[in-house]
gemmi code that builds the backbone of each chain (N, CA, C; Angstrom):
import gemmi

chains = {
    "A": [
        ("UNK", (0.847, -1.188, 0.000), (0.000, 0.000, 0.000), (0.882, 1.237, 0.000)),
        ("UNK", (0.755, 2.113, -0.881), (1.432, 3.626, -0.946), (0.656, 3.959, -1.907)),
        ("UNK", (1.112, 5.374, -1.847), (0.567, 6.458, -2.675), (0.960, 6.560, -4.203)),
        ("UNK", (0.138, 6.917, -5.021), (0.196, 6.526, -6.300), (0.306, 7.943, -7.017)),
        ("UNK", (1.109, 8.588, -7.476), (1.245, 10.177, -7.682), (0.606, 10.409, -9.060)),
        ("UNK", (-0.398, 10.542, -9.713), (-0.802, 10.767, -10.894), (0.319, 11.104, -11.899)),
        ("UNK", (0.974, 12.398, -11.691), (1.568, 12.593, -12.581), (2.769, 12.370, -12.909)),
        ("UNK", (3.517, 11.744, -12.190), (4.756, 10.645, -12.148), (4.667, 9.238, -12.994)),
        ("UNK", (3.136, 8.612, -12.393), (2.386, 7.818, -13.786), (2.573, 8.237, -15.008)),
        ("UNK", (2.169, 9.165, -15.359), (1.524, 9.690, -16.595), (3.325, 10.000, -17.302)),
        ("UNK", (3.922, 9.980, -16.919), (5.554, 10.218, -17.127), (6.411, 9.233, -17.480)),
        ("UNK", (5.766, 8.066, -17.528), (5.774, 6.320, -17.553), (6.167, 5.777, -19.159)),
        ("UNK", (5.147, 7.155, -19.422), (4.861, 6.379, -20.700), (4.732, 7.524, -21.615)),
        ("UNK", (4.703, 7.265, -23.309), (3.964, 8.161, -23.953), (2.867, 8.108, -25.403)),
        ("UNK", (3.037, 6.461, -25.500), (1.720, 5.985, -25.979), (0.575, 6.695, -26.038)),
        ("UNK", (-0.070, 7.167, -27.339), (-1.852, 7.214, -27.177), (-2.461, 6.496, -27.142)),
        ("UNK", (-3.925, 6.106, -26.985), (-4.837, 4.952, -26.631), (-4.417, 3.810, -26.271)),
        ("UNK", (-3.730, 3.725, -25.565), (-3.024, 2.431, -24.877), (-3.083, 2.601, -22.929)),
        ("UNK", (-4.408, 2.385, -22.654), (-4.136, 2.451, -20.881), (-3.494, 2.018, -19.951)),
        ("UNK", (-2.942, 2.380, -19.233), (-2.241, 1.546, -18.371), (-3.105, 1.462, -16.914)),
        ("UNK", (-2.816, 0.316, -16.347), (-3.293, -0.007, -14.725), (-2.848, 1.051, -13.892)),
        ("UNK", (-2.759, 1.694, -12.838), (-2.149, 2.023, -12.352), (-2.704, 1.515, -10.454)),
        ("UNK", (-3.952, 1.151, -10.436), (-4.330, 0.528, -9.313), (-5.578, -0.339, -9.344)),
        ("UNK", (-6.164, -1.216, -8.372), (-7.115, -2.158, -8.706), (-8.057, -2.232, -7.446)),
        ("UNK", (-9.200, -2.214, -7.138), (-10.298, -2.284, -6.380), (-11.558, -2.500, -6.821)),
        ("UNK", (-12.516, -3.528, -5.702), (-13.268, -3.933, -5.908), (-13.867, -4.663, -7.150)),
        ("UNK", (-12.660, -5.269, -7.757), (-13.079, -5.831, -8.990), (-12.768, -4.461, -9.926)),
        ("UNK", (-12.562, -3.361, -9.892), (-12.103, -2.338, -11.020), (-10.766, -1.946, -10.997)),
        ("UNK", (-10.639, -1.021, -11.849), (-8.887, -0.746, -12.459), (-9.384, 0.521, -12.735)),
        ("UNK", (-8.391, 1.428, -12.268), (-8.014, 2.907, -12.231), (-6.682, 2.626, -13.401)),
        ("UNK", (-7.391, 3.187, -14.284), (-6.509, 3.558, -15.341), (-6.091, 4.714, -16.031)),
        ("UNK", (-4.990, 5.278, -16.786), (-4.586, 6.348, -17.012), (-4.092, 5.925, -18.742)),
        ("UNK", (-4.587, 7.223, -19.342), (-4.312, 7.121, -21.265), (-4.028, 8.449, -21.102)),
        ("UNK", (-3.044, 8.626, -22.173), (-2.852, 10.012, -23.290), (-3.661, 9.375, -24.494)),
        ("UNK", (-4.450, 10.546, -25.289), (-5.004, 10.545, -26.231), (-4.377, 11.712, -27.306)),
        ("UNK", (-4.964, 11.105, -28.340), (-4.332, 12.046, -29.113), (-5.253, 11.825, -30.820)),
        ("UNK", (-6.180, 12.638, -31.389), (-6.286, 11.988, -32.510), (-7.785, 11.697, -32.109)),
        ("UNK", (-8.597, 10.845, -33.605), (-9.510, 10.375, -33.086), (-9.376, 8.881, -32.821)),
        ("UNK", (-10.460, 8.278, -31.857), (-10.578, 6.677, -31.826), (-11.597, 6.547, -32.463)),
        ("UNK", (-12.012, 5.343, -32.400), (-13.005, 4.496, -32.994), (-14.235, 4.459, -32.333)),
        ("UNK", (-15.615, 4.082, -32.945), (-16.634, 3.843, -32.477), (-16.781, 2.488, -31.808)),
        ("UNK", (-17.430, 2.331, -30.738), (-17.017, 1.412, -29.700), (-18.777, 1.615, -28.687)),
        ("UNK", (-18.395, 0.481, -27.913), (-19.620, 0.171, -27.216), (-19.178, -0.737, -26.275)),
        ("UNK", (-19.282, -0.645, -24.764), (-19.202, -2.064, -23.817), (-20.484, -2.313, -23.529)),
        ("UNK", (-20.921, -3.874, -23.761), (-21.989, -4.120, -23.752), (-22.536, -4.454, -22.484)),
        ("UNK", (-21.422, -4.332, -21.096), (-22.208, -4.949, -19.648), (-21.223, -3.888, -18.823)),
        ("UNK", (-20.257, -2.728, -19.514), (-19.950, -1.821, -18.408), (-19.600, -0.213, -18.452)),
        ("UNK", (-20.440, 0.251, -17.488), (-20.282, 1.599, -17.234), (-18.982, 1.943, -17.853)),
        ("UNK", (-18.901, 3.631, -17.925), (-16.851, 4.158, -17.891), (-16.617, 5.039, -17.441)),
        ("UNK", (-16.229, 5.305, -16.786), (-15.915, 7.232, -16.419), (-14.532, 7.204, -16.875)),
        ("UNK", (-14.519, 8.587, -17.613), (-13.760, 9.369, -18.120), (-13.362, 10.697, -17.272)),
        ("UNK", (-12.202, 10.731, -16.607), (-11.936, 11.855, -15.753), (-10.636, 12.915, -16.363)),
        ("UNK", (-10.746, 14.095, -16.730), (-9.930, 14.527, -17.901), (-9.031, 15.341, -16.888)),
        ("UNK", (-7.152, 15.211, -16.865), (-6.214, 15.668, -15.795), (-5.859, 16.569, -16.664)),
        ("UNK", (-6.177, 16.680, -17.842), (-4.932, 17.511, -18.520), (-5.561, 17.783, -19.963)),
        ("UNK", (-5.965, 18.712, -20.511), (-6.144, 18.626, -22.024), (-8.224, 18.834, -22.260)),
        ("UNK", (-8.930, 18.550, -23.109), (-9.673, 19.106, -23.494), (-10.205, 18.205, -24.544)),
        ("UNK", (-10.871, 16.840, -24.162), (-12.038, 15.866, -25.015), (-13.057, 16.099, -25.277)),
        ("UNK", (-13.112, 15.795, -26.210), (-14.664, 15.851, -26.953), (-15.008, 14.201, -27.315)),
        ("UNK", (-16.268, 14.032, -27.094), (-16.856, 12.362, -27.248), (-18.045, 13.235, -27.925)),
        ("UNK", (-17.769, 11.938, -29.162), (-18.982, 12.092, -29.631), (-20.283, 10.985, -29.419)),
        ("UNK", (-21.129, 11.072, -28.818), (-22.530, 10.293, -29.449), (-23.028, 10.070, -30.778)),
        ("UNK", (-24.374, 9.300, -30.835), (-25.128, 9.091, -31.718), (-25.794, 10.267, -32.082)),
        ("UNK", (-26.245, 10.954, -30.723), (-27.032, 11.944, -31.460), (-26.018, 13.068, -30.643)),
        ("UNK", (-25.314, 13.882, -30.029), (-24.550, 14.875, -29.531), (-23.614, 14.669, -29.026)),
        ("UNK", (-22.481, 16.012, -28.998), (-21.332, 15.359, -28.761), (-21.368, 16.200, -27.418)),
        ("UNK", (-20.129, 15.818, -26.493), (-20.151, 16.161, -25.247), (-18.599, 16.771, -24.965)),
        ("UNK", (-18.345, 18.311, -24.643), (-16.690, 18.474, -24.402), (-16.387, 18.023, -22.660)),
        ("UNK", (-15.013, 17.864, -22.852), (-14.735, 17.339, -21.259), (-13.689, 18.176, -21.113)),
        ("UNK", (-13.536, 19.366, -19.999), (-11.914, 20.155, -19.985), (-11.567, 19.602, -18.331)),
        ("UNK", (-10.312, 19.967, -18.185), (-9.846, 19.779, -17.104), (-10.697, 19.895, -15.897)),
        ("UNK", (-10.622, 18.559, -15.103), (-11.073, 18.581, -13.784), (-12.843, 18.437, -14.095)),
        ("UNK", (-13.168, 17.804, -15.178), (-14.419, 17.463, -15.535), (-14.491, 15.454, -15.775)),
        ("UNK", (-15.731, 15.068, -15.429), (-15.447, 13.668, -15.439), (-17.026, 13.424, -16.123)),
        ("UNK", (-17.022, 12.477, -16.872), (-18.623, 11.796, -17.654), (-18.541, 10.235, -17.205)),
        ("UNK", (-19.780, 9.798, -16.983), (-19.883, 8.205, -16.759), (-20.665, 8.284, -17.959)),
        ("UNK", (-20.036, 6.923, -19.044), (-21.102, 6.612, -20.121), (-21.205, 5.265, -19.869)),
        ("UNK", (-22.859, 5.450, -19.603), (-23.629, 3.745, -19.421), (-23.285, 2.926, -20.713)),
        ("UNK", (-23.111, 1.663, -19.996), (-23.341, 0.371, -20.650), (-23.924, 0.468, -21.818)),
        ("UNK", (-23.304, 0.034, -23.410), (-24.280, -0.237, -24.153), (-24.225, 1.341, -25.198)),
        ("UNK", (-23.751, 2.118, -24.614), (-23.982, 3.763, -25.176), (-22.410, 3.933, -26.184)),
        ("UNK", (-22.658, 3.952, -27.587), (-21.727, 4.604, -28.545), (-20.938, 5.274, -28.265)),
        ("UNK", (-19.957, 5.181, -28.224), (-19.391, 6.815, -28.224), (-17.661, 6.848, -28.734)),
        ("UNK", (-17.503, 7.709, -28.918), (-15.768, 8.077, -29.945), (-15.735, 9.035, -29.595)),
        ("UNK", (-14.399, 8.640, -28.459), (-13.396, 10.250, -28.152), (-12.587, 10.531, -29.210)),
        ("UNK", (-12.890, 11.805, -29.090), (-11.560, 12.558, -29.938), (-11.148, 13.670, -29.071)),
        ("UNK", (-9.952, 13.840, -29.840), (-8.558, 14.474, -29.080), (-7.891, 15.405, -30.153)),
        ("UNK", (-8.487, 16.922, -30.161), (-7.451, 18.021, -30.950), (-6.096, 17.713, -30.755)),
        ("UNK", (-5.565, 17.838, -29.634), (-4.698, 18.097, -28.516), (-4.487, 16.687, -27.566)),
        ("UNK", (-3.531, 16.910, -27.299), (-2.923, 15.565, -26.641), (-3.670, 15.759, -25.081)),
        ("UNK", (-4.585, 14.881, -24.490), (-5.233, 14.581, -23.303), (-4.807, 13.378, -22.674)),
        ("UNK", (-5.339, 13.970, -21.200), (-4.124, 12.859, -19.964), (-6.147, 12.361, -19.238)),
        ("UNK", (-5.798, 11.340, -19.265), (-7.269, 10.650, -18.949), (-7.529, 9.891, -17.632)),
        ("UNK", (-7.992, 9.934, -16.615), (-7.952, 8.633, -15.923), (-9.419, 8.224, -16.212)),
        ("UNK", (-9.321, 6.551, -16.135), (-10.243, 6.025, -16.573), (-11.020, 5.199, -15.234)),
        ("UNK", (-11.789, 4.624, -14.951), (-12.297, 3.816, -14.336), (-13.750, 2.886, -13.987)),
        ("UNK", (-13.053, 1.736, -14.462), (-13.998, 0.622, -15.481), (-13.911, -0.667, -14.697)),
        ("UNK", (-14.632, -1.731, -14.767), (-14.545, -3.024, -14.124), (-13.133, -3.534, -15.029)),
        ("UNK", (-12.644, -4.576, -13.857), (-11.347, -5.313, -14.543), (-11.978, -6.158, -15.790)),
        ("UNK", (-11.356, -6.421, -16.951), (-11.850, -7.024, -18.146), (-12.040, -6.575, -19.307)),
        ("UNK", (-12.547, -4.954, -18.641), (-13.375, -4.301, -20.068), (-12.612, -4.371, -21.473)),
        ("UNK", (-13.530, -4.772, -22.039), (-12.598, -5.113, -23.560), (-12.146, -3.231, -24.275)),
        ("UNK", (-11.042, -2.996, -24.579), (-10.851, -1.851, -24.871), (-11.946, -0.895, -25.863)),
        ("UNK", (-12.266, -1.682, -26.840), (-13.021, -1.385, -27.946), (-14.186, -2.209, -27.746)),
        ("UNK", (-14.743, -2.397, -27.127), (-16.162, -3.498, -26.893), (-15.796, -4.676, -27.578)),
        ("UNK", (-16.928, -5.004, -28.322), (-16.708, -6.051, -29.930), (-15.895, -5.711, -30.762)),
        ("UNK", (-15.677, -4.164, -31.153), (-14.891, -3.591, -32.255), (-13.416, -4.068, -32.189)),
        ("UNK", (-12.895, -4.350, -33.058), (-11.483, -5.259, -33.341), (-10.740, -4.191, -34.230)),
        ("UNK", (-9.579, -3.748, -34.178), (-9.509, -2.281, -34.556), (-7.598, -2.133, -34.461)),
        ("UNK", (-6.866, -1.681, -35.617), (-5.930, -1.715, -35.335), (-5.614, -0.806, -33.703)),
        ("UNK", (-6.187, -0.141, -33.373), (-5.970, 0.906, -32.277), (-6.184, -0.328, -30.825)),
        ("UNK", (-6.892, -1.186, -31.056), (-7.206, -2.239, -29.902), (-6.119, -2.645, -29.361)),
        ("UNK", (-6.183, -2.656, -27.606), (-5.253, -3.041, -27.232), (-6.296, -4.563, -26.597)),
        ("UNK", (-5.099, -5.437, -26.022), (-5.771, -6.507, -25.818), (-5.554, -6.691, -23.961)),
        ("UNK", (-3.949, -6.634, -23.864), (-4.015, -6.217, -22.612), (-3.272, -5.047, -21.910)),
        ("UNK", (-3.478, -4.890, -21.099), (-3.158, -3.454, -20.341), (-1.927, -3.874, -19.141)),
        ("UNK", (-0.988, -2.788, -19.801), (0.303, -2.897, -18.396), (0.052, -2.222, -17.284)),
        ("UNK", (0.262, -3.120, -16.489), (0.479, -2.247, -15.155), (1.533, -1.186, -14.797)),
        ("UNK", (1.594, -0.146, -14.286), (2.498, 0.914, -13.872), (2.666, 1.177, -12.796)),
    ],
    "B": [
        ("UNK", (-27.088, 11.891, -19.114), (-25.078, 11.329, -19.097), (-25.020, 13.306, -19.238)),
        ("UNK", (-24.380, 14.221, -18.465), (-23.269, 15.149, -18.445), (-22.231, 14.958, -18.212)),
        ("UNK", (-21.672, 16.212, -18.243), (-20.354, 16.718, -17.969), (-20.279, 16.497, -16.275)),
        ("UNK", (-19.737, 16.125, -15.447), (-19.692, 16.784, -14.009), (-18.217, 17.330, -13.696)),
        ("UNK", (-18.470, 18.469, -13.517), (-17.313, 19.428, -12.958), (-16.861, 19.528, -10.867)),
        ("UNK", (-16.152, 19.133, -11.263), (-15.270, 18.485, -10.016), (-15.752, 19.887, -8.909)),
        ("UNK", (-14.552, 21.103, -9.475), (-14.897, 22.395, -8.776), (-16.206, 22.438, -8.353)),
        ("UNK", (-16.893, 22.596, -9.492), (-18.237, 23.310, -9.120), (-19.078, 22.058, -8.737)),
        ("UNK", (-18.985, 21.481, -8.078), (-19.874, 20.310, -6.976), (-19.118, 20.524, -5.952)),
        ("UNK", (-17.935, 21.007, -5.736), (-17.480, 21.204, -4.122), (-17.689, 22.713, -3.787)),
        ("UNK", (-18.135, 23.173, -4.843), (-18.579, 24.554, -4.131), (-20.318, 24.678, -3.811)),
        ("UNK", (-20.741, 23.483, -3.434), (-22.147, 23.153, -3.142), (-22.279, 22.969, -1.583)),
        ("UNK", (-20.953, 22.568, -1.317), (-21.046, 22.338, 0.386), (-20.076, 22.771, 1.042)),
        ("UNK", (-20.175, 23.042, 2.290), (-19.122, 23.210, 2.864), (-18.816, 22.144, 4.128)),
        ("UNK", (-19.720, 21.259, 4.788), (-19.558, 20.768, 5.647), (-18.148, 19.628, 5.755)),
        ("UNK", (-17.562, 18.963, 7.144), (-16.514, 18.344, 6.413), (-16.972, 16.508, 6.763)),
        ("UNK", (-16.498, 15.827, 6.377), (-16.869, 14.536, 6.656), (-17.552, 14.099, 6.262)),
        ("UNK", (-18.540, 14.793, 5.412), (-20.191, 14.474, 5.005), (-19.838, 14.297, 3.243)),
        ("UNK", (-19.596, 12.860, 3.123), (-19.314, 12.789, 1.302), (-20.636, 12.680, 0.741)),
        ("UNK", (-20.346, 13.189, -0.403), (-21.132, 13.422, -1.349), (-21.335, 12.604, -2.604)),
        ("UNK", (-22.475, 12.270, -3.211), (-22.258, 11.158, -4.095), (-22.186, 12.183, -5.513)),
        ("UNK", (-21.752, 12.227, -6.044), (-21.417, 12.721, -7.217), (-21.582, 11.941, -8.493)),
        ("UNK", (-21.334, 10.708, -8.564), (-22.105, 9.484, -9.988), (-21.613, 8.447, -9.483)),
        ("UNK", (-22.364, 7.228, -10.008), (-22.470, 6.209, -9.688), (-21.902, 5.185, -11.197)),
        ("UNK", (-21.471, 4.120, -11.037), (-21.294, 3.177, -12.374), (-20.750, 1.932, -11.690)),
        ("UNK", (-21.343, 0.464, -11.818), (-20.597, -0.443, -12.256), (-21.123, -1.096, -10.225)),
        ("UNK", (-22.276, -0.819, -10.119), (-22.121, -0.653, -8.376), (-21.238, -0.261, -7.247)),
        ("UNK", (-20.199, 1.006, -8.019), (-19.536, 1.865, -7.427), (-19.994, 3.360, -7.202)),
        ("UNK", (-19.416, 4.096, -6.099), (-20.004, 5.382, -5.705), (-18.357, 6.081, -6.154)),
        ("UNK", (-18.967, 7.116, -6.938), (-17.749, 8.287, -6.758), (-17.975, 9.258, -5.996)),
        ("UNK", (-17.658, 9.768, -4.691), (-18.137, 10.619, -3.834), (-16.712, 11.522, -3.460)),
        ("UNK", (-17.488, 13.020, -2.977), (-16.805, 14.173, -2.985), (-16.719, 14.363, -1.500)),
        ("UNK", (-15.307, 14.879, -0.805), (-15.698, 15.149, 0.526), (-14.520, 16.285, 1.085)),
        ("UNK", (-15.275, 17.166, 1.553), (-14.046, 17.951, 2.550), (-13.687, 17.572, 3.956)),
        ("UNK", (-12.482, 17.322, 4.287), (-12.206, 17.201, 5.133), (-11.536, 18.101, 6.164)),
        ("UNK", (-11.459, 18.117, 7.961), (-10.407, 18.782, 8.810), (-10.442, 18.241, 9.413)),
        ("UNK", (-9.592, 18.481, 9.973), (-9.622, 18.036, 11.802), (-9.117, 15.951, 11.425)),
        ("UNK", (-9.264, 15.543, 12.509), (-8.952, 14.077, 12.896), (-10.279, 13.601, 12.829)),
        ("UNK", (-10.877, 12.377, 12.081), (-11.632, 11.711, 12.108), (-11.575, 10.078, 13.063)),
        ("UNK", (-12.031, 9.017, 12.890), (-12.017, 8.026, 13.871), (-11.446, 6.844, 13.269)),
        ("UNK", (-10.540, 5.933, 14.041), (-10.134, 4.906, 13.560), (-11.182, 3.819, 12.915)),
        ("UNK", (-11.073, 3.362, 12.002), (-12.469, 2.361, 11.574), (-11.351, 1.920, 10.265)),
        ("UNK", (-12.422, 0.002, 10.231), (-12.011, -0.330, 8.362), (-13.709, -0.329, 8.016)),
        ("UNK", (-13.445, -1.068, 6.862), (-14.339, -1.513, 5.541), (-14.243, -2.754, 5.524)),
        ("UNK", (-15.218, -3.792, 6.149), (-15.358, -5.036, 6.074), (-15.080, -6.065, 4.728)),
        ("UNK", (-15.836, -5.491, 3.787), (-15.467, -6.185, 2.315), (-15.224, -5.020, 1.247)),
        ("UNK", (-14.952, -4.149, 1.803), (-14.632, -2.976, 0.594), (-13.421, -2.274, 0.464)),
        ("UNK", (-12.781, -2.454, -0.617), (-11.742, -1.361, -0.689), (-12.030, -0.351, -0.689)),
        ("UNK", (-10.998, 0.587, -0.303), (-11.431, 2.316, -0.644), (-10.473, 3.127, -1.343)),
        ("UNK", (-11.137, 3.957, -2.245), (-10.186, 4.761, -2.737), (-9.942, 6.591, -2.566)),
        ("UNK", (-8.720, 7.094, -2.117), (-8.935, 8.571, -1.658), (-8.008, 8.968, -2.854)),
        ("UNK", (-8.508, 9.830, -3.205), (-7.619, 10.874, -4.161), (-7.311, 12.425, -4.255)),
        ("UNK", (-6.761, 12.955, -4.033), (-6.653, 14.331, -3.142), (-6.550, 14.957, -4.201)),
        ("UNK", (-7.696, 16.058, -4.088), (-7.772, 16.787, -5.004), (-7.390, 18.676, -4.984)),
        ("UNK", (-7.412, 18.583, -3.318), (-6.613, 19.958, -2.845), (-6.662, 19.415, -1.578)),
        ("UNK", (-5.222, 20.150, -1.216), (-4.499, 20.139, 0.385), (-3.787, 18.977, 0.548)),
        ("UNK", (-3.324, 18.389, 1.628), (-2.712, 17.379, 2.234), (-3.246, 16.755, 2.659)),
        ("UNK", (-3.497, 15.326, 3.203), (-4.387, 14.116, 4.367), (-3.015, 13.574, 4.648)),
        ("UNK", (-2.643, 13.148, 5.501), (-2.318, 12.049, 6.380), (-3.318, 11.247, 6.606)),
        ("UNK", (-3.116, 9.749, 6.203), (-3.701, 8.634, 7.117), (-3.368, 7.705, 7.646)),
        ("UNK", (-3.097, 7.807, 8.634), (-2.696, 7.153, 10.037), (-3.295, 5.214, 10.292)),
        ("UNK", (-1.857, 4.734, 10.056), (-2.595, 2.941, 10.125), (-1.721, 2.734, 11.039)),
        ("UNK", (-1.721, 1.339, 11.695), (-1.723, 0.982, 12.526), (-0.213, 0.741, 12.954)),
        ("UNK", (0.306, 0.611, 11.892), (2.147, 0.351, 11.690), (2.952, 1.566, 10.680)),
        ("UNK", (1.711, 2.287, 10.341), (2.370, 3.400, 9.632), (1.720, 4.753, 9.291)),
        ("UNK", (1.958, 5.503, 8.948), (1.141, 7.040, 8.693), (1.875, 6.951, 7.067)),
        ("UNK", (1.113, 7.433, 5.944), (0.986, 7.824, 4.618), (0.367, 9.484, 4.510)),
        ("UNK", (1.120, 10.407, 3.753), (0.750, 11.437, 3.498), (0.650, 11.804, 1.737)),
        ("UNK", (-0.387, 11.583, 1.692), (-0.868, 12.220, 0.438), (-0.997, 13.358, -0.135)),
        ("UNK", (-0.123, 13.664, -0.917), (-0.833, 15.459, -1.530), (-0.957, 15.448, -2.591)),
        ("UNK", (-1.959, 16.569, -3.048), (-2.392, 16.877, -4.132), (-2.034, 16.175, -5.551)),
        ("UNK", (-3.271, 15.353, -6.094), (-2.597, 14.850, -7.168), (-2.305, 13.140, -7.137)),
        ("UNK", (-2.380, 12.587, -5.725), (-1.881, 11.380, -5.534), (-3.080, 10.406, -4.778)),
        ("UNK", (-3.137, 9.111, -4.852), (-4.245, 8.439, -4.640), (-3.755, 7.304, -3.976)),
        ("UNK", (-4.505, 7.126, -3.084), (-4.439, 5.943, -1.962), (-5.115, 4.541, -2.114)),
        ("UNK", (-5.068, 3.207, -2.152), (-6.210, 2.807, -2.326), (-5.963, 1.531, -0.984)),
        ("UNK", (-6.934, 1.782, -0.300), (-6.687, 1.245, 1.075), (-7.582, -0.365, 1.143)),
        ("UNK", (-6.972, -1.361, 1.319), (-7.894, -2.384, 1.230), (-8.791, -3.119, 1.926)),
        ("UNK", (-9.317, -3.914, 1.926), (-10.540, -4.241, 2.801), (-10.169, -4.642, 4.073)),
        ("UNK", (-10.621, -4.411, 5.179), (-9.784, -5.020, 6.484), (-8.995, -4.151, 7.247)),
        ("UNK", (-8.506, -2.853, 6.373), (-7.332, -2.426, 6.690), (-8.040, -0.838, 7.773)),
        ("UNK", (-7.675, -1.395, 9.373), (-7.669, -0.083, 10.127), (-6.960, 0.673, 9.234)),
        ("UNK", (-7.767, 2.178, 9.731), (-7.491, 3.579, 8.724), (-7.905, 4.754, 9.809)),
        ("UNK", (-7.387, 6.022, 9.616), (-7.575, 7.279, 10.516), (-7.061, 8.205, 9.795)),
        ("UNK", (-7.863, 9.094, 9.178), (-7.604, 10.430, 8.216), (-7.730, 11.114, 8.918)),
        ("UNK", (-6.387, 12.110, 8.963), (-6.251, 13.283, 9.410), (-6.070, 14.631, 8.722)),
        ("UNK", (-6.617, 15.758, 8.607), (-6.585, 16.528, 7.900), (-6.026, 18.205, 8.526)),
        ("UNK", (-4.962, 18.474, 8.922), (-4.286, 19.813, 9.455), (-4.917, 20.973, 9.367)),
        ("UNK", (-5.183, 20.705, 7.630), (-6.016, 21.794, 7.366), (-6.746, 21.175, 6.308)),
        ("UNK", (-7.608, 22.418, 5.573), (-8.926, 21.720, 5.113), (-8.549, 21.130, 3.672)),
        ("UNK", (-8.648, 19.481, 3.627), (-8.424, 18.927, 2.253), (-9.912, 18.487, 1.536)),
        ("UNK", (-9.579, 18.753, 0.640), (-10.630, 18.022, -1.053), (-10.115, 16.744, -1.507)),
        ("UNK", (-11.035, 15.756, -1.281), (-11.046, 14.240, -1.873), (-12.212, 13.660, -2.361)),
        ("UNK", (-11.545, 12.775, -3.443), (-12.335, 12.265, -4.286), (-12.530, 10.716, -3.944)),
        ("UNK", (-13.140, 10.611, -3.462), (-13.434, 8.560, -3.309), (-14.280, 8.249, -4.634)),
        ("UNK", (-13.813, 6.911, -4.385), (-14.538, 5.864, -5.083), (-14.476, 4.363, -3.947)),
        ("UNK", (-15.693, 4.067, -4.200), (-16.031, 2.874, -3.197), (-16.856, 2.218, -3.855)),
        ("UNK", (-17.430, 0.712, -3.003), (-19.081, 0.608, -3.811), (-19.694, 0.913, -2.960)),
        ("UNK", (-21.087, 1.323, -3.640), (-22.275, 1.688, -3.049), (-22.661, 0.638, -1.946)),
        ("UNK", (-23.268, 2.082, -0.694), (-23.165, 1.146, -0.116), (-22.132, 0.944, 1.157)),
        ("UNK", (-20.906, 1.127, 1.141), (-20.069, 1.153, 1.772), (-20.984, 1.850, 3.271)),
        ("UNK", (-20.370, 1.307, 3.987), (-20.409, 2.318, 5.444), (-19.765, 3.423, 6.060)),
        ("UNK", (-19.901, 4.139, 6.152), (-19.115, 5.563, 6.353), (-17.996, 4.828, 7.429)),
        ("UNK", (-18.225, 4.126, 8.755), (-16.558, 4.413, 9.111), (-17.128, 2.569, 9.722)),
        ("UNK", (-17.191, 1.968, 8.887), (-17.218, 0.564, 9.259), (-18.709, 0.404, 9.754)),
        ("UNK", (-17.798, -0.565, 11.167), (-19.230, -1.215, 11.754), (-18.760, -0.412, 13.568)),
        ("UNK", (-18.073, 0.787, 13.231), (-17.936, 1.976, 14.341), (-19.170, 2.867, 13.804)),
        ("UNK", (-19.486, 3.274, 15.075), (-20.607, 4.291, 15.212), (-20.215, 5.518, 16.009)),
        ("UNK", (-20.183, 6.628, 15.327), (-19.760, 7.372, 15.868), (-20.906, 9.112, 15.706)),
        ("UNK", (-20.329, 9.741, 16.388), (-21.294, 11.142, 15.992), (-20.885, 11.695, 14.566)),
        ("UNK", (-19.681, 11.648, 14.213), (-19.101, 11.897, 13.247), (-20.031, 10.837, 11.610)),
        ("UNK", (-20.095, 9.399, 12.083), (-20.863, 8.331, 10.964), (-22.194, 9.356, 10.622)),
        ("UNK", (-22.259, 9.258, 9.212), (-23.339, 9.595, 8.078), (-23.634, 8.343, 7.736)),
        ("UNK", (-25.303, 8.158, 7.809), (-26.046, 6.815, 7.533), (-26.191, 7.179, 6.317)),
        ("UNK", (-26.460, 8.121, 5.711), (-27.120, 8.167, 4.379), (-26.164, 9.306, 3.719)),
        ("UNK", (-25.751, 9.364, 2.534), (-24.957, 10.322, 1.428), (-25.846, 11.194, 0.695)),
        ("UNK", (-25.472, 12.006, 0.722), (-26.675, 13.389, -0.313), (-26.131, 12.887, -1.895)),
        ("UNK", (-26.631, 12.964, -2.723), (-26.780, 13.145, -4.225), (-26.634, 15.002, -4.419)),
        ("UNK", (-25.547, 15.228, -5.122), (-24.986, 16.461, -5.853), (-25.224, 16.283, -6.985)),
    ],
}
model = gemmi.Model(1)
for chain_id, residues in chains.items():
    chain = gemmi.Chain(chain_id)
    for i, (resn, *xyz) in enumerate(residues, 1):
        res = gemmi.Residue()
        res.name, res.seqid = resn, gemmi.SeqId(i, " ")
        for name, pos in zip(("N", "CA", "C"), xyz):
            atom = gemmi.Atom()
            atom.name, atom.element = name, gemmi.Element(name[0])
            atom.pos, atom.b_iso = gemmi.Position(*pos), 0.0
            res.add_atom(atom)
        chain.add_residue(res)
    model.add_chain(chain)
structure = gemmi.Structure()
structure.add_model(model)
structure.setup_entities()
């Protein structure tokens, strides 16, 4: 047990769409991405996501509206709900999702990662 | 599904100890809380917990050791594990738990909140 410094994490690495672990509870994973660019359209079909934005300025789009996220702003998108972040600008993300979640839902995607390093 | 802005949900309360549920996903609570002063020794029977400091300092005080967290850095304390947050002066934290959780175990104190407000 110790303290986990966000931005010492985030210094780890410099990969886009590639998350890393950085801690694990209750069956979930606190994870951290740089983005950059757009991703893909995607869907988890049995889990919530929150998106918590440390650094930078996302935009997700929906089916029907898109949603901006700036620093120190966080969105939960339910189960089952579309959506494709994009990234003007390079964004620092923490994520937090049940352990498993497939990166891209069903979608199979050169951008797919399969598994996630720990940090 | 919004935006939720971190700031502007902690400028809704001022009380300290009294977390706040802020969104929910995955049968987890993300809750907001100010803290001061010394709170009470207690664990979490089957729940991990997670603190993430979002302004000021915490110390939390275990049984073989004290951890000081600042700004930026995240704790994640595990099930079982006596815990005692201390706060010098007034800190901003972000938990995540599951719903549900008990404010300071199966201790009862004047300080224990039976029920969490929705922000």
């Amino acid at each position: 047990m110790q303290a986990i410094n966000i931005n010492q994490k985030f210094s780890l690495f410099n990969e886009h769409w590639s998350p890393k672990i950085i801690g694990q509870l209750n069956g979930q994973d606190v994870k951290l991405a740089k983005l950059k660019g757009e991703f893909i359209w995607h869907d988890h079909k049995n889990e919530d996501e929150l998106f918590y934005i440390i650094k930078g300025s996302l935009q997700i789009e929906f089916r029907d509206k898109m949603i901006t996220l700036n620093e120190g702003e966080m969105l939960i998108i339910p189960k089952k709900v579309a959506h494709k972040p994009i990234a003007k600008d390079e964004v620092w993300v923490l994520l937090f999702e049940p352990t498993n979640t497939k990166h891209t839902g069903d979608v199979k995607h050169e951008l797919t990662k399969e598994n996630f390093e720990k940090i």
